[in-house]
C-alpha positions in Angstrom: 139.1 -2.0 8.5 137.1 -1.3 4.9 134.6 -3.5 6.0 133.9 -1.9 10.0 133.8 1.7 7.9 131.4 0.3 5.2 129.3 -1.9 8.1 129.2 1.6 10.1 128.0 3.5 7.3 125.0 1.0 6.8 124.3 0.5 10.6 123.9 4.5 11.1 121.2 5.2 8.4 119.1 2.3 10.1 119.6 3.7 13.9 118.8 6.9 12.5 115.6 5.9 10.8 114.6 4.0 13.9 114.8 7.4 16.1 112.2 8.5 13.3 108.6 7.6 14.4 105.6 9.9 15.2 105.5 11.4 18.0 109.6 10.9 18.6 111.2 13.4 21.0 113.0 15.1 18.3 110.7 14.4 15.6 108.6 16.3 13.8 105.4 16.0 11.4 104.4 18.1 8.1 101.2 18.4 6.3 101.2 19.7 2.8 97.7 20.5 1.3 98.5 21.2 -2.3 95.0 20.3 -3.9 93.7 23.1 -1.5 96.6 25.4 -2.3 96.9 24.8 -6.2 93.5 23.4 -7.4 93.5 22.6 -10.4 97.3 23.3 -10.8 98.3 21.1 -7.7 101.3 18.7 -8.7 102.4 15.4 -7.4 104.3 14.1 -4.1 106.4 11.5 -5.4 110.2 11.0 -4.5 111.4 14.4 -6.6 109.3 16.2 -4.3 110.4 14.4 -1.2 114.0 15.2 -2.5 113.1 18.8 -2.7 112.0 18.8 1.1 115.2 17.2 2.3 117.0 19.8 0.3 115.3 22.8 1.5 115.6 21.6 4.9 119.1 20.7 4.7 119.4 24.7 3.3 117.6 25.8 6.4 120.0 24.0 8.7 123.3 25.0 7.2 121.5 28.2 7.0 121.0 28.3 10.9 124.6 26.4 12.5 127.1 27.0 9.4 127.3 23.2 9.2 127.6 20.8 6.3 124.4 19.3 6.7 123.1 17.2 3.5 120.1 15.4 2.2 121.1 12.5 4.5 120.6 14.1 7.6 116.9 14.4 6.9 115.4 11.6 7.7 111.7 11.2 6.6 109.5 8.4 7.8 105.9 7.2 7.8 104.6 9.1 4.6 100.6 9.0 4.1 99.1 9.2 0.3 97.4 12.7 1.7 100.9 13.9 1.8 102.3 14.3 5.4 105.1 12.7 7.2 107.5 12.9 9.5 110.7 13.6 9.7 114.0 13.7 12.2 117.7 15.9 11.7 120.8 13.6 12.1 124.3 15.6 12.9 126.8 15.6 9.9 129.7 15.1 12.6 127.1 12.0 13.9 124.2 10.6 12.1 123.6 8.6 15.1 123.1 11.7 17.4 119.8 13.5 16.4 119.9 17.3 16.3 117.3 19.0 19.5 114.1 19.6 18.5 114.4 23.4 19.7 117.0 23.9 16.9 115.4 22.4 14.3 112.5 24.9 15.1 114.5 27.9 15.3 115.8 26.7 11.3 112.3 26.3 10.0 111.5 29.4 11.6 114.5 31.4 9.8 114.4 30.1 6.6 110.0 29.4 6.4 109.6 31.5 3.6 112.3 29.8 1.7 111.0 26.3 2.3 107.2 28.0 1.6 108.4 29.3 -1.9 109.8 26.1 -2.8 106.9 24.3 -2.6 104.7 27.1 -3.8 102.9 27.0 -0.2 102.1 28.9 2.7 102.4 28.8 6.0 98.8 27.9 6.4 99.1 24.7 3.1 102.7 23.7 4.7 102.2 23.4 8.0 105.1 22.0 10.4 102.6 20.7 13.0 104.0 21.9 16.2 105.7 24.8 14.7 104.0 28.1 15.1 103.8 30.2 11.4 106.3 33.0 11.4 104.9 36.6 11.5 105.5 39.0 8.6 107.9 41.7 9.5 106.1 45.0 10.1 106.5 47.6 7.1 108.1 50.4 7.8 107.6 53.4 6.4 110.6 55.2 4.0 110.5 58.1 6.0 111.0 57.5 10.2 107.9 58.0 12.1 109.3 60.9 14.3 109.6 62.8 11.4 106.4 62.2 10.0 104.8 63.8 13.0 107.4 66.7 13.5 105.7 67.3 10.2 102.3 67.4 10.8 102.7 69.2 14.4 104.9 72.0 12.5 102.0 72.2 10.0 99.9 72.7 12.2 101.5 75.3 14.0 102.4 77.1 11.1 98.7 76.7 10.0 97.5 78.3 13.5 100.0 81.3 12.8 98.6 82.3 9.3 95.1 81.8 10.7 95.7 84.0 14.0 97.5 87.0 11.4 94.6 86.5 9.2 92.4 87.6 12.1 94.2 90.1 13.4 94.3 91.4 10.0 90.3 91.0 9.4 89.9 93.0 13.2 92.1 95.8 12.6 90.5 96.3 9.0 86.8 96.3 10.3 87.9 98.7 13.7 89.5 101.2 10.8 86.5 101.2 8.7 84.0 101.5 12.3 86.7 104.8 13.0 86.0 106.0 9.2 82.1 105.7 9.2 81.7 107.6 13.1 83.7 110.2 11.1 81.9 110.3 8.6 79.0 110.4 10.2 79.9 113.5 12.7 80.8 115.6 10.1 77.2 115.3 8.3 75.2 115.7 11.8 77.9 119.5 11.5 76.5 120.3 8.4 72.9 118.8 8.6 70.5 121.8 8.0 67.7 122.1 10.4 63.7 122.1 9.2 60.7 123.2 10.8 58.1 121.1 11.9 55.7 121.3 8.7 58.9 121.0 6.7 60.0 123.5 5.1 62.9 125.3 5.2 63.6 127.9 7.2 66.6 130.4 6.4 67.6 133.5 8.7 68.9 136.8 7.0 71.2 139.3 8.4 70.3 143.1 7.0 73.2 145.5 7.8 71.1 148.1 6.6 68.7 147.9 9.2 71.1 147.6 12.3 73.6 150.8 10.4 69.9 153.2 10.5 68.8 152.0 14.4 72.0 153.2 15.3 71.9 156.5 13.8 68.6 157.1 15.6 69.9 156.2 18.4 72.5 159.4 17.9 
């Protein structure tokens, strides 16, 4: 019985690493470019790395199903010196039964920034070929949008208030100061004196004396 469990345990790592080829149904491939990413700082692939990988994408999956997934049920194949491979997900209830490719996606997807940071890469230096990069989320602003431009249209309103009083303020002003200066103006034309033509001015006298002496001679 020992022997069937420790033959099964060796016979399931091989039939899963034979479901792991390019171009597999479930497969699928990654290209790191760290030189371009890093320059002068760029580390190593080696085996730590490759760890790392399997790790992050074992994260990703227990991330996405709530399953125990481990290293072991990321199976990478066909490595390249200029760092890409490929790579298929096993079942932890199964590692003969490979998990869809449409799941896999949706894990890489949920958890990209995660497996990005790790690696110090971006969607654009870790590419999963096949994958489409994920899209930042759009900021929003602390303060809701409605609000924002309740704000600005009350502003403006108020704004349009004070300027309207300010006018009506300016017109009633000038149309008291137009009444003031006709005034003003009647009451000199009243009391303008008249002149003569050469200018000078001419001033009519009233003698009582003369009108009280016609009328006696007229007794």
């Amino acid at each position: 019985m020992l022997e069937r469990v420790i033959l099964l345990l060796c016979v399931l790592p091989v039939l899963a690493a034979q479901n792991c080829r390019p171009n597999a149904p479930e497969g699928h491939k990654v290209r790191l470019s760290i030189k371009t990413a890093l320059g002068d700082e760029a580390y190593d692939w080696n085996e730590n790395e490759l760890f790392l990988f399997q790790s992050t994408m074992a994260y990703a999956m227990r991330r996405l199903k709530g399953q125990q997934f481990t290293v072991s049920n990321i199976v990478v194949c066909n490595e390249t010196p200029r760092v890409s491979f490929w790579f298929v997900v096993t079942s932890p209830q199964d590692p003969s039964q490979l998990v869809p490719k449409g799941e896999v996606e949706e894990a890489v997807r949920k958890s990209r920034n995660r497996i990005n940071q790790a690696f110090m890469l971006s969607d654009s230096t870790l590419e999963f070929i096949g994958i489409l990069p994920t899209l930042a989320a759009p900021v929003e602003p602390p303060t809701p949008t409605w609000l924002i431009v309740f704000g600005v249209v009350m502003g403006l309103v108020v704004a349009g208030i004070f300027i309207l009083l300010m006018l009506s303020s300016v017109q009633k002003k000038r149309k008291k100061n137009k009444i003031a200066d006709e005034e003003e103006e009647d009451e000199d034309e009243g009391t303008r004196v008249q002149t003569p033509e050469n200018g000078s001015t001419r001033v009519d006298y009233y003698n009582n004396s003369f009108a009280d002496d016609e009328r006696f001679t007229h007794m």
